[in-house]
N, C-alpha and C positions, 0 to 999 in steps of 0.2 A: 282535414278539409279537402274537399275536391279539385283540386288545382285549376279545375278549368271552370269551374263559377262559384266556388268560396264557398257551397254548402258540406254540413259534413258528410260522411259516407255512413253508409250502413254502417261498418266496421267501426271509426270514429262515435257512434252513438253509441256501439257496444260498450267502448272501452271506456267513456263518458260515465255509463249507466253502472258499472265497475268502479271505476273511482268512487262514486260521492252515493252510498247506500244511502236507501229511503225508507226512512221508519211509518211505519204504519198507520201511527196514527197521526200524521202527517203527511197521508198521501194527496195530494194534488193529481187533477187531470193531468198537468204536463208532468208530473213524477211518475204517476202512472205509462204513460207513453217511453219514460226512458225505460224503468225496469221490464217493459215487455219488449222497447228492440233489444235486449240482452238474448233475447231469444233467437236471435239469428247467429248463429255460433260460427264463427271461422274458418272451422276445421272439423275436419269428421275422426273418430277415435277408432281408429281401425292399422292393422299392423301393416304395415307399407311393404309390398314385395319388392322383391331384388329386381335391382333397374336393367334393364336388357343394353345389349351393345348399343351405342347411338347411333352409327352405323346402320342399323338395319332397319330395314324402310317400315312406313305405316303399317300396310297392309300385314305384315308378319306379326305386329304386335298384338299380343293378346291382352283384352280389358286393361286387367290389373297392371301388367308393364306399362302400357299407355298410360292409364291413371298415374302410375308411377313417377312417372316422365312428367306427365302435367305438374303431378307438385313440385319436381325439382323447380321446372323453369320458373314457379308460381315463387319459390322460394329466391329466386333470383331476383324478381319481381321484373321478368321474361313471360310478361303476359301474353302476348301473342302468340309467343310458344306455347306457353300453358295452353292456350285454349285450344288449340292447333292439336294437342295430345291427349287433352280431355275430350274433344270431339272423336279420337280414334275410339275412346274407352265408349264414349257416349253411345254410340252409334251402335257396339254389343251390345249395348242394353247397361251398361255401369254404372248403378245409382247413384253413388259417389261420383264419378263424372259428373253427371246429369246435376248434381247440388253445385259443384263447384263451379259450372259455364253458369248457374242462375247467379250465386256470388260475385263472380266479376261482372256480370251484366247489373246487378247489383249496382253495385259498388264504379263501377263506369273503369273498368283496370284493362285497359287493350281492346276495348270498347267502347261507343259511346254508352256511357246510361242509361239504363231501359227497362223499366219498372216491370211492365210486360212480357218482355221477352223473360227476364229473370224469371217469372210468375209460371212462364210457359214451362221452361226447365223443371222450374222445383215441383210442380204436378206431376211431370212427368217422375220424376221419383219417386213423388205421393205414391201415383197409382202404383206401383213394386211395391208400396207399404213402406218405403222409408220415412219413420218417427220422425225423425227433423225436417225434413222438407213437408213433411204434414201439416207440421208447426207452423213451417215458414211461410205455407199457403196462408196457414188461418194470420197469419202475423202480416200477412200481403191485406185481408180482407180488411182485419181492423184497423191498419192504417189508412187504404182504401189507395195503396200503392199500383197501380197498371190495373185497377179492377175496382167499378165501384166500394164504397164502405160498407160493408154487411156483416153485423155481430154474430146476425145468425147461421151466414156462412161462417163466420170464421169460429165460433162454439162448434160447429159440426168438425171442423179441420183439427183443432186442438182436441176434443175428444177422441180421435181418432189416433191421434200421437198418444196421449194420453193410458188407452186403455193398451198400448204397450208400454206403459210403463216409463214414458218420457216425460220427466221430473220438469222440463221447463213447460212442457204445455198444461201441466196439471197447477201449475202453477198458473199459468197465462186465465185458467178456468177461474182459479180463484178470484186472479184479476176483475176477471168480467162479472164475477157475481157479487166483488167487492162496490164496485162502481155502478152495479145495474146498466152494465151494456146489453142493450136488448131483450132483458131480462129483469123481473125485477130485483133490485137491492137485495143480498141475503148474507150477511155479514157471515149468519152460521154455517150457510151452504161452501163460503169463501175460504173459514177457518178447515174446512172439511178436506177441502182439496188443497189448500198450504202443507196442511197435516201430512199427506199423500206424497206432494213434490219432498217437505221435508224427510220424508222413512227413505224418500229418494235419493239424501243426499244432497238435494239444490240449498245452497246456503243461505241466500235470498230469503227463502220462504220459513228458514227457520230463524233468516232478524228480523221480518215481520212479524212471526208468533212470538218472538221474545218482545217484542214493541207493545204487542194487543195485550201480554201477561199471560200467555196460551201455551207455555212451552213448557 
């Protein structure tokens, strides 16, 4: 939960939507809404370079040490720090930065909370073509998080993750063609793209085909 008004955190629904899997053929609107913020991932899967002397000031740092630096303090839960050295990374251009200052704005961590500002960040990775913050845009629209609700923006965002191969928005697709968000119902169109996320790997989408008898 959020310490400072008792709602949970992006993070918090993650890990909600983790616990207590939702079988398919007992998806609900609100089951629906938890297995898609699972889509807002944590952490990025990328190998951590070697952390440069502390000592040595911002300007000297390059991206990746700055990134670097941001997760230590983020790992401290030294947010101010964090954000302080992801803005170093951000500012070359580090897409992974650029996800991680939308997370804490997110998530309200050495920040106040801020749907929008977070929204601003994660485009800004979009456009470099970072898959997950691609996601997180379309995962922004169909909550309707710092930007009105539009299925039809957020279909355009998740295909976009999508057709590089990122298992959770191919997933989030199915979602939306499971439900007929902005689109109509097409159960088979949904099994299509579960199919997809699951050759992917995303687990989710292969205890929904094992729920439907698809697997």
């Amino acid at each position: 939960m959020n310490p400072k008004d008792g709602r949970p955190t992006i993070r918090s629904t993650i890990r909600s939507a983790h616990r207590h899997p939702i079988g398919a053929l007992r998806l609900t609107v609100a089951g629906i809404i938890l297995l898609l913020a699972a889509s807002l991932v944590a952490a990025q899967s990328v190998e951590k370079p070697a952390a440069p002397s502390a000592s040595a000031p911002a300007a000297a740092q390059s991206a990746d040490e700055a990134y670097s630096k941001g997760l230590d303090f983020e790992k401290k839960q030294n947010y101010a720090e964090a954000m302080r050295w992801y803005h170093v990374a951000a500012e070359q251009g580090n897409a992974f930065a650029q996800m991680r200052i939308g997370d804490l704005y997110g998530d309200g961590h050495g920040v106040p909370q801020n749907y929008g500002e977070a929204l601003r960040w994660f485009r800004l990775a979009a456009a470099q073509g970072n898959s997950q913050a691609q996601n997180n845009v379309g995962m922004f629209y169909v909550q309707g998080w710092g930007v009105a609700q539009d299925y039809g923006q957020a279909l355009s965002w998740f295909r976009k993750a999508a057709d590089q191969g990122n298992a959770v928005a191919q997933r989030n697709i199915g979602l939306i063609y499971f439900q007929g968000w902005g689109v109509a119902a097409d159960r088979a169109e949904a099994i299509r793209w579960w199919r997809k996320a699951a050759a992917n790997g995303d687990d989710q989408s292969k205890d929904v085909l094992k729920q439907l008898g698809d697997n």
